[in-house]
Each structure stands twice: as C-alpha cells, then as structure tokens.
C-alpha positions in Angstrom: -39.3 2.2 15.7 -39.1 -0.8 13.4 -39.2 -0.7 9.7 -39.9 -2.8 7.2 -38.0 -3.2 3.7 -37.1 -5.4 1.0 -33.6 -6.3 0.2 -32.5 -8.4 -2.7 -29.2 -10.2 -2.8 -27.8 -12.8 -5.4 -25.8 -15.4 -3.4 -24.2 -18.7 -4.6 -24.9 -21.6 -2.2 -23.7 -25.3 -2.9 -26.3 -27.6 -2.8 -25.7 -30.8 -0.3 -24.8 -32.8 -3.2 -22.1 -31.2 -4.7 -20.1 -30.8 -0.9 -20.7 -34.8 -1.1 -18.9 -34.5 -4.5 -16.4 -32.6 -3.5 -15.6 -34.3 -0.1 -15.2 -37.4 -2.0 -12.8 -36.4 -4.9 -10.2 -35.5 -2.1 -10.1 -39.0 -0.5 -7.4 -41.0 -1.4 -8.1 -44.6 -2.5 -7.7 -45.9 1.3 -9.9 -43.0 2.6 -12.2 -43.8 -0.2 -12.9 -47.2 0.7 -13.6 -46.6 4.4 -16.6 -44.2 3.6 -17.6 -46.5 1.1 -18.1 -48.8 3.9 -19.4 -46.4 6.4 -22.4 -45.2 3.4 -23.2 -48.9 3.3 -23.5 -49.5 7.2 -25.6 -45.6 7.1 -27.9 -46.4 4.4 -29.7 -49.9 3.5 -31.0 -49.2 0.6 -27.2 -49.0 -1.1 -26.3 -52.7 -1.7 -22.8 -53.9 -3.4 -21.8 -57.3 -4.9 -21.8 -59.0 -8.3 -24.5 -62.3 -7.4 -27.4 -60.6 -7.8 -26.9 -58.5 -10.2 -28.5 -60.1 -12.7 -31.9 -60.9 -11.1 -32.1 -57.7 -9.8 -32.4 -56.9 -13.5 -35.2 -59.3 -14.0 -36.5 -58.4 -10.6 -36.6 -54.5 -11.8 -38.4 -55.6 -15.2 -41.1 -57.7 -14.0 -42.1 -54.8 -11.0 -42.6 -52.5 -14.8 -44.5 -54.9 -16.8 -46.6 -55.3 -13.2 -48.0 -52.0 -12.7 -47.1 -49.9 -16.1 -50.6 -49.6 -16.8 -51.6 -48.9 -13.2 -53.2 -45.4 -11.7 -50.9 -43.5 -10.0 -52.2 -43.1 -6.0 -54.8 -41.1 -5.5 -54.0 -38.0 -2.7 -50.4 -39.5 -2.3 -47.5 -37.7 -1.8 -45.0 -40.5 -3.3 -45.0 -41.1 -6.6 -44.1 -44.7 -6.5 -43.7 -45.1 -10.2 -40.4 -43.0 -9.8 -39.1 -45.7 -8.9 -40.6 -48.7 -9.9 -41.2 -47.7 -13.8 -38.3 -46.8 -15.2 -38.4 -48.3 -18.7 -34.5 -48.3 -18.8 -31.5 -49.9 -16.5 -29.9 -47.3 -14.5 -27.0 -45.7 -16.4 -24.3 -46.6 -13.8 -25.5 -50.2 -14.1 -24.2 -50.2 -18.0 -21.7 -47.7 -18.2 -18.4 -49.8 -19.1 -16.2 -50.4 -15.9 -12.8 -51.8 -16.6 -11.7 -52.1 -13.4 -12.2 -54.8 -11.0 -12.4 -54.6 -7.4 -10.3 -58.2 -7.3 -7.2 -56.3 -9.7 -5.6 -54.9 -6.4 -5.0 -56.9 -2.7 -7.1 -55.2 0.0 -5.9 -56.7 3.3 -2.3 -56.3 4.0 -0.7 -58.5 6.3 1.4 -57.1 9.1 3.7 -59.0 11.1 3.0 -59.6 15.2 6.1 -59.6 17.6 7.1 -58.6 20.7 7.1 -54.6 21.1 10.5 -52.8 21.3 9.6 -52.2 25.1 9.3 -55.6 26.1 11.9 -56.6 24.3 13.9 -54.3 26.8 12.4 -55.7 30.2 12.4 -59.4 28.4 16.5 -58.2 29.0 16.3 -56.8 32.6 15.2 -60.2 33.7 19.0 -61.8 33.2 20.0 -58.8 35.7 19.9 -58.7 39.5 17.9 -56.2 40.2 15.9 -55.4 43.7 12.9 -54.5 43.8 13.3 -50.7 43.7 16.1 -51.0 41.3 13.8 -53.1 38.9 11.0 -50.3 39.1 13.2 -47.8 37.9 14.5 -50.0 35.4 11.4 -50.5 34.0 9.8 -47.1 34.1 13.1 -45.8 32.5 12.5 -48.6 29.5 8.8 -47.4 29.5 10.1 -44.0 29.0 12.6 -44.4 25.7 11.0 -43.2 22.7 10.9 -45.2 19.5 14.4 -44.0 18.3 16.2 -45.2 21.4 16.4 -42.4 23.5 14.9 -41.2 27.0 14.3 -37.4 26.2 13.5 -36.5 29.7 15.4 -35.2 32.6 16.5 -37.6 35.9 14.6 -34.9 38.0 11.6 -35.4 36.3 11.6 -39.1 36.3 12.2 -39.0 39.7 9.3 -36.7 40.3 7.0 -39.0 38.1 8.1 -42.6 40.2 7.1 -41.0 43.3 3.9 -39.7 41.6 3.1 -43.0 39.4 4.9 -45.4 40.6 4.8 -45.0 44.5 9.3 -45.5 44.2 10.6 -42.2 46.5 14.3 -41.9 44.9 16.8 -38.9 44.0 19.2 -38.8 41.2 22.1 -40.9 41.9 20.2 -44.4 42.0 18.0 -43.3 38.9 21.7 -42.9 37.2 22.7 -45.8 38.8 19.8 -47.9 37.1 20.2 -46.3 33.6 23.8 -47.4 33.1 22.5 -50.7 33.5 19.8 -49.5 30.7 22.7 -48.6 28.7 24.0 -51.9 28.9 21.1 -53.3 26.9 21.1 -54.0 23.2 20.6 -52.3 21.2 23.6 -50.6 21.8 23.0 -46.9 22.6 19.4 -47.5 24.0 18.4 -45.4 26.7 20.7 -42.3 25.6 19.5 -38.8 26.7 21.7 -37.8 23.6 23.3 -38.3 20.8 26.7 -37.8 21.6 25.9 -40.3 24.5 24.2 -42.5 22.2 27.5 -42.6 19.5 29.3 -42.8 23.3 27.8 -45.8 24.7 28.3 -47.6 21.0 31.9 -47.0 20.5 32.6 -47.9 24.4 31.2 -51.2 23.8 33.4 -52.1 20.8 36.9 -53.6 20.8 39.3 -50.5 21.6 41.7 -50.5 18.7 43.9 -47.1 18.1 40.8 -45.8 16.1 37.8 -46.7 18.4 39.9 -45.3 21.2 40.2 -41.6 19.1 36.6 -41.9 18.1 35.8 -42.1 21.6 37.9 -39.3 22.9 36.8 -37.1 19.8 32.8 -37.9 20.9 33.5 -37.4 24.6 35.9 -34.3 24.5 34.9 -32.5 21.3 31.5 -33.7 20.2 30.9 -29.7 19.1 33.9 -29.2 17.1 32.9 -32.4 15.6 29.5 -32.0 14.4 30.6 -28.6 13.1 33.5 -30.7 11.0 36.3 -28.2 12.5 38.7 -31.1 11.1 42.1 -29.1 11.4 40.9 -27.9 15.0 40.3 -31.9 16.1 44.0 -32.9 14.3 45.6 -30.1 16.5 44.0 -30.9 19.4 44.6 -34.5 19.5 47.6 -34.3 17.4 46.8 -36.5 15.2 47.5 -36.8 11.2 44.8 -36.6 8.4 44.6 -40.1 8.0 44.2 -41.3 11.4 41.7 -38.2 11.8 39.8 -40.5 8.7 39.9 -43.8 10.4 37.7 -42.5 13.3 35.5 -40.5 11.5 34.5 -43.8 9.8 34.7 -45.8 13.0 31.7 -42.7 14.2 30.0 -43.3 10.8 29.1 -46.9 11.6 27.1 -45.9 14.0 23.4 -46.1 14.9 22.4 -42.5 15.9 18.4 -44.2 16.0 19.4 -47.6 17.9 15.2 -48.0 18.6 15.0 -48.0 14.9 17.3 -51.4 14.3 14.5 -53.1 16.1 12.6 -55.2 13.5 9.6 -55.8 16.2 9.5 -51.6 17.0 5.7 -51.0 16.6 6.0 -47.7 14.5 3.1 -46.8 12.7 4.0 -47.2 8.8 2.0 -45.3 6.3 1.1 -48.1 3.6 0.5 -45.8 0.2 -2.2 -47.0 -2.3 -1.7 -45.5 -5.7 -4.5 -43.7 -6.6 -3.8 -44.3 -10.5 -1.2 -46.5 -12.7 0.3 -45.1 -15.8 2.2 -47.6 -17.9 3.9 -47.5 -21.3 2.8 -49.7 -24.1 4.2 -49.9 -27.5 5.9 -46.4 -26.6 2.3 -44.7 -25.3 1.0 -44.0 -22.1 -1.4 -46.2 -20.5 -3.2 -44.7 -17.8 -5.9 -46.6 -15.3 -7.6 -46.1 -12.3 -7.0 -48.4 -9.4 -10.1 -50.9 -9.0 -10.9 -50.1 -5.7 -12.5 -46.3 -6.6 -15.1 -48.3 -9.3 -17.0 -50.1 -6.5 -20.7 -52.1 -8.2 -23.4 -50.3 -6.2 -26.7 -50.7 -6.7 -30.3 -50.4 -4.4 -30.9 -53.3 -2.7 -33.3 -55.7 -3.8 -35.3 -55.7 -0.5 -36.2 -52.2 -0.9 -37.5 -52.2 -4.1 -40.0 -55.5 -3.2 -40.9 -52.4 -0.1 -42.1 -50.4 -2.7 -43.9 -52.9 -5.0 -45.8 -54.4 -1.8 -46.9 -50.5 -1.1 -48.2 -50.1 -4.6 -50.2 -53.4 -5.0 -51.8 -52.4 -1.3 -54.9 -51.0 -1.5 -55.7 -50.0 2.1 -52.4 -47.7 2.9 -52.3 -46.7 6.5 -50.7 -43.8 8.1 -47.7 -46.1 9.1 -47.5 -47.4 5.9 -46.7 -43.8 4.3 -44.1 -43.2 6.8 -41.9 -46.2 6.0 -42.3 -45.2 2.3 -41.7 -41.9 3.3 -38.3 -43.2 4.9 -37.7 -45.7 1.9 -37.7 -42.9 -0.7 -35.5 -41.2 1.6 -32.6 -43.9 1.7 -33.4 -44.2 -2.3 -32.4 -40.4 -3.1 -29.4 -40.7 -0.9 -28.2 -44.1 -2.3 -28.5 -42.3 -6.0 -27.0 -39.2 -4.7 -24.1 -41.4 -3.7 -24.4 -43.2 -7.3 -24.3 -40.3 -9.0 -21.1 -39.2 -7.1 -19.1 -42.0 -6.9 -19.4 -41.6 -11.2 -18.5 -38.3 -11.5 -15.6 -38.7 -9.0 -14.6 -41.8 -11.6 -14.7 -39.3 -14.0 -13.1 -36.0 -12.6 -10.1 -38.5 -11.4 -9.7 -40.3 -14.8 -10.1 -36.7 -16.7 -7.7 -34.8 -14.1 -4.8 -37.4 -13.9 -4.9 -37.9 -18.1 -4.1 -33.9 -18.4 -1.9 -34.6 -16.2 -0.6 -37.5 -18.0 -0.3 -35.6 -21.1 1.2 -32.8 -20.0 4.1 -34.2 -18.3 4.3 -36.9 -21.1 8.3 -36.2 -21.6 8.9 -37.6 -18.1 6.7 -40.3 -17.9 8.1 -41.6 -20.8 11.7 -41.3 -20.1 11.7 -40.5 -16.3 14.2 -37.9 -16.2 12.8 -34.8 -13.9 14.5 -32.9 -16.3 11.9 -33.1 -18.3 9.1 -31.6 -16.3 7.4 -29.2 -17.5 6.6 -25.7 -15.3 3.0 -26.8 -14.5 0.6 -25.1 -12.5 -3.0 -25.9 -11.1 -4.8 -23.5 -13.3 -3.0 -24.9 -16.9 -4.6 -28.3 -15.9 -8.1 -26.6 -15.1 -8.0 -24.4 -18.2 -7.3 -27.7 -20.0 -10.1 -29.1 -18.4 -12.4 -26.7 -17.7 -12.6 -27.3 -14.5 -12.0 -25.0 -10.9 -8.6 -24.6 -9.9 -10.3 -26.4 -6.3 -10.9 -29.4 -7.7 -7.8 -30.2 -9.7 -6.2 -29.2 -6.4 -8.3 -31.4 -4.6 -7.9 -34.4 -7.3 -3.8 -33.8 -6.8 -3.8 -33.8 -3.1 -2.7 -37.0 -0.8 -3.0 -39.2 -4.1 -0.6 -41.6 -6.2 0.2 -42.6 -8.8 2.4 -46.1 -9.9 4.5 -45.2 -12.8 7.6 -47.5 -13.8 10.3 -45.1 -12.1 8.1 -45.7 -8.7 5.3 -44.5 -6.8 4.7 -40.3 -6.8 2.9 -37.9 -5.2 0.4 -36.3 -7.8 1.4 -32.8 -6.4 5.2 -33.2 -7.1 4.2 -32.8 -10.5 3.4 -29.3 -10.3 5.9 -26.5 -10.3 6.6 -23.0 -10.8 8.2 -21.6 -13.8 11.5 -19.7 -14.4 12.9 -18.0 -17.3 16.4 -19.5 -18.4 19.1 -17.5 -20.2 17.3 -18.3 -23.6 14.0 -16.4 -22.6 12.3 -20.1 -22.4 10.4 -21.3 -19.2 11.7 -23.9 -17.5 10.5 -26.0 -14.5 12.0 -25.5 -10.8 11.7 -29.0 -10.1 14.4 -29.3 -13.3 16.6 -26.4 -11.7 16.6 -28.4 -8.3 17.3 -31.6 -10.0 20.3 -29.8 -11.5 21.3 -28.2 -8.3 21.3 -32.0 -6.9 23.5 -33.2 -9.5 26.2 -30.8 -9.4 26.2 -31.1 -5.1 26.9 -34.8 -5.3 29.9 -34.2 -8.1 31.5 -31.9 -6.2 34.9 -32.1 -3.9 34.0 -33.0 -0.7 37.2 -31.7 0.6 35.7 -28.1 -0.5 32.3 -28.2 -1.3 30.7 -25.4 -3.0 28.9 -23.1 -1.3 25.2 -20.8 -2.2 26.8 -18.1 -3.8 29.1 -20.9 -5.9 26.5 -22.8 -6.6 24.5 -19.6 -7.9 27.4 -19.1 -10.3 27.9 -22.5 -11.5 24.0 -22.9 -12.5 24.3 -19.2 -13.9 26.8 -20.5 -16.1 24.5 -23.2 -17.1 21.7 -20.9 -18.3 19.7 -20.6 -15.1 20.3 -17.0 -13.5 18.9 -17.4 -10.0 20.0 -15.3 -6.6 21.9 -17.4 -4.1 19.0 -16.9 -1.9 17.1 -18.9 -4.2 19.7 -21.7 -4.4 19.9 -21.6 -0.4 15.9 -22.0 -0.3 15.9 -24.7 -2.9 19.1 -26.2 -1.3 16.8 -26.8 1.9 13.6 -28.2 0.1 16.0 -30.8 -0.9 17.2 -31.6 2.5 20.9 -30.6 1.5 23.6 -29.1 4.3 25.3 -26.3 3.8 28.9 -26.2 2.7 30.7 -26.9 6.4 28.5 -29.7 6.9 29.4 -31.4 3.3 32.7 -31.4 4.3 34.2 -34.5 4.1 38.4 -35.9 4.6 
C-alpha cells in the first residue's frame, strides 16, 4: 500500500551562473580566449570592438528619451523597458580597464618545413633500393618515433607489412633494410635502443684509441656502464683511470634523442601565456593582468533596434512575441557572461595580489629561499574566499616575473619546523638540498642518509626518507648514478 508524507530537506544547489563563473576562472589566458570566441559565435546578441562604442551610447540614450514616458504593454509577458530604459550606462561599460587587448601579440608564428619523416625518405632516394627493399624502408622510417627510435619488434613489423602493406617478408631482410636506416642522419636514427643508438653514433666517427674503448665499453658492457661500475669497466678492459675518462666523454657527446636534433621535427610545443605580470618599480611590486582576459563586450546594436521596433509596434503578433521571447533570451545570457567575465577580472586580480604580497621576499629578490610555507587556505582566509577557487585561480596559470615565467602553483608549499621552532618553506629545504648536491665530490657523492645529516646540521631535521622523496621531485639520481671520474 502506498503512503503519502512530507519530507523537508535543506540542500545547497549552484545556480547555472555561478558553474559559468567558476568554469571560467580555471581557464588559462589561451583557454580563455577560445570560449570567448566560441560565446560570440553561440550568442548574437554579445558584440565586441571599440568603433561603435560610442554610438551605441547615443544609440542607448535616444531609445530612453523615446519611450520613457510610454505605457508598459498591456497583457505582455516582456517587459521591454528592462532593457531599453535604463537611465544609466551599464557598469562594465565604465568600470576603468587598464588593459588593452593590443598590449600582448595574439597570433604566433610557427615555422613550416619538411617533417622529420620525410626528411628520412627525402634520404632513401640517394640509395638503391628495390622495390621490396624500398617498402620496408619506408614503413620502418614511418615507424621511428619523434626521438629517433623504432620501439617495436622486427616480428611485428613484419606481421604489419604483410597486413598493411601487402610486402610478405621474415626477419633477415627487415634487418637487412634497417642497417641501411641506420645509415641515415641523424646519426643513431632508427635505433631499437639506446645502447644501439650511442652504438651506431660512435661507429660512425673516426676510430681514435678513445672512440674505439667507447665502443667496446657500449657494445660489451653497456650494464656495468649505465650503473657507473667504473673500477669493474678499468679491470675488464684494463685500462687506467684516465683513459677510462677519455671515453666516458667520447659517450657524453652523444645524442641519446637523435629525432630531437631535427629542427623541422613537428613536435607539438606548448606555447605558455602568462596569466599575470608582476614587475618592480621604484622597489614595489607592480602587478597586472594580461590584456587578453579584459575583453570590451557589449550587446549588439542590432538587437537593441529588435526591441525598440517591438515596442513602437502596435499590432504584436504571436511570431512577434516569440522572437522577443528569443531576444531577451540571448540578452540575459550575454549579461550573465558580462557579469562573469568581471568578477573573473576581479577574483584573478584579487587572488594573484595576495599572492603577490605574501611571497613579496622572493619576488623582490628572487631567491626561493625566501618563500614562504604557503598554503591554499592562508590565501582564501586572506581573501575570504573558498579554498576551490583560489585553487582553481592557481591552477594551469602564469605569471611573468623578472627571474622568468612560473607556474602560480609552485608558489605554494607545505611547512616544516627548523631547529629554531620557526616554520620554514619545503620549496626552501629542496632549494637547499639542490645546492649542496651540485657542490658535492663527484668522485663520492653523498648519499640520502648523508644528505639527511648534512641539512640536519643546517637547522633542518628531516628523515632520509624525506630527502630521498624530495631528492626525486627534483629529478636528482641517487648517489651511484652521480658518480662521476
């Protein structure tokens, strides 16, 4: 049997506006900027430019003076007059904007050239190849990646010309075919390795006494090598400390990414936009927003004469009413949008100068050092904003300060307590930790549980765990592999 009851429950719920808000204060400048343009293209009652700004003004006036002493419409829905009598120009037409759109280049050129693939068959063309031979060539040059190297097994290529390429081969000729890859430059293209890639380099050079001992070292003890088992190579080869040098530096000239060397290799490059710029004047800190988040936006002209020619109409048909209807739609959306492009101005500008402040030691002299343990909730307290949306303000954007381009997020850090009881930033412990790696002996570098010590004695107790984690976030080896001759 069913029953009926009444249930009351207090939910929060965000309206459509404020997930517009939020979406939008997480886009980078970039990001920004392409659903600018996509809101434009949506809705065509949002208009940009600078031309017709003014008689849009005058435009806006006259449609008051007009009808300000007209009735409103009688058994109508729309209330026109919302948006034809509004004594007063929008607020985001005045508000102060000192940045221009022009301040910051928006196309960036990128060179065209010949890809790093037909660069390679543009080479097989000055070989003798037949016509199986030059299949396999070029499906093995289709197949190296952008650092150089084919990362696939001859079994599997073979498997893929029959498939693909209609070529029934085996093994040996696909072999055959890839020494004659190897012979390509750059040198060490085509490797399936990178002891075969250092390999193929150091064959092709001039054999002098320490090319010769690089290349035996690669191609008889590439493992004790790249584990830096020094006195295990000199006794093997039976060679002396200095000669073990020469080739170690002959190996260190190498290219272990030979695709990379290729000025026309087509990689996809990330081209960063700061967000914000933070200079120092007369010894204070300068902060502005780039140009491009304080686009002019305003309703399009042609709209508002819509609405005018609706009003002074005196018979209003049913069709009539529905394209109002849809007008007033695209009106509210193109303020909503307004209204959020402003506050995202504002939240950015607000968010980045706590930011500014709080780290203003550093930004001033540029030494990490000087960071301070920083957290997202010290900003939002500061604020008085959520903890969301500082995150959301630091996240993928910026900033151009005059020791280079940062991540906002780098800024943040936990907090330890030194040996004085005062909290101090990890980001100044790992800067630390960096120093003291790069003065030490090479011949015996220190390890974790040295390194703890050392830093100890410094006034930073921290567990050689912690060094070892904090030794990885800053891409360091461990001891062995610091090892130098």
């Amino acid at each position: 049997m069913l029953k009926q009851y009444l249930q009351f429950k207090l939910s929060q719920k965000l309206s459509p506006q404020q997930i517009q808000l939020m979406k939008l204060i997480q886009l980078p400048t970039q990001a920004f900027e392409q659903r600018l343009k996509q809101e434009l293209e949506e809705n065509p009652a949002l208009d940009t430019g600078k031309e017709e700004k003014e008689d849009e003004f005058d435009d806006m006036d006259n449609t008051h003076d007009d009808f300000e002493d007209s009735e409103s419409i009688v058994n109508d829905d729309i209330n026109v007059d919302d948006y034809l009598s509004d004594d007063e120009v929008p607020e985001y037409r005045t508000s102060v904007n000192n940045y221009s759109a022009d301040d910051d280049e928006k196309s960036v050129p990128y060179a065209a050239g010949t890809s790093f693939t037909q660069h390679l068959v543009n080479q097989l063309n000055t070989y003798r190849l037949n016509d199986e031979e030059r299949g396999i060539a070029e499906f093995l040059v289709g197949s190296v990646g952008g650092s150089g190297y084919i990362r696939r097994e001859l079994s599997d290529i073979v498997d893929d010309l029959a498939f693909t390429q209609s070529v029934y081969t085996d093994e040996e000729k696909v072999a055959k075919v890839l020494k004659i890859v190897h012979q390509l430059d750059p040198a060490g293209v085509g490797a399936r390795s990178l002891q075969e890639c250092l390999s193929i380099q150091l064959h092709r050079k001039e054999k002098t006494p320490e090319v010769q001992l690089a290349c035996d070292i690669i191609d008889k003890a590439f493992d004790k090598f790249t584990k830096k088992h020094y006195k295990k190579l000199m006794q093997k080869f039976d060679i002396t400390e200095a000669q073990l040098k020469d080739a170690i530096h002959e190996v260190e000239r190498l290219n272990p990414k030979p695709g990379g060397s290729y000025s026309g290799n087509n990689r996809i490059v990330e081209h960063v936009v700061p967000d914000f710029g933070i200079k120092i004047v007369d010894g204070n800190l300068q902060l502005t927003l780039n140009g491009r988040n304080a686009p002019e936006l305003h309703v399009s002209r042609e709209y508002n004469n819509m609405l005018k020619g609706y009003k002074e109409s005196k018979d209003k048909s049913k069709t009539q009413k529905d394209a109002v209807m849809f007008i007033k739609q695209k009106l509210d959306a193109a303020k909503w949008f307004i209204d959020a492009i402003k506050q995202r101005q504002q939240t950015l500008f607000v968010t980045m100068n706590s930011i500014m402040n709080y780290q203003k030691e550093y930004f001033l002299t540029g030494d990490e050092r000087k960071l301070r343990p920083m957290i997202l909730k010290d900003i939002a307290d500061e604020i008085e904003m959520d903890v969301s949306t500082v995150s959301r303000v630091a996240n993928s954007k910026y900033v151009d300060t005059p020791y280079g381009t940062k991540l906002i997020k780098e800024f943040f850090s936990e907090s330890m307590t030194n040996d004085q009881g005062e909290e101090v930033s990890t980001r100044e412990i790992k800067k630390i930790l960096e120093t003291v790696i790069e003065e030490e002996s090479k011949k015996k570098p220190y390890t974790d549980e040295a390194l703890a010590k050392i830093l100890k004695e410094k006034g930073y107790p921290i567990a050689r765990r912690t060094v070892a984690k904090y030794r990885e976030q800053l891409e360091i080896p461990v001891a062995r592999l610091r090892k130098k001759i």
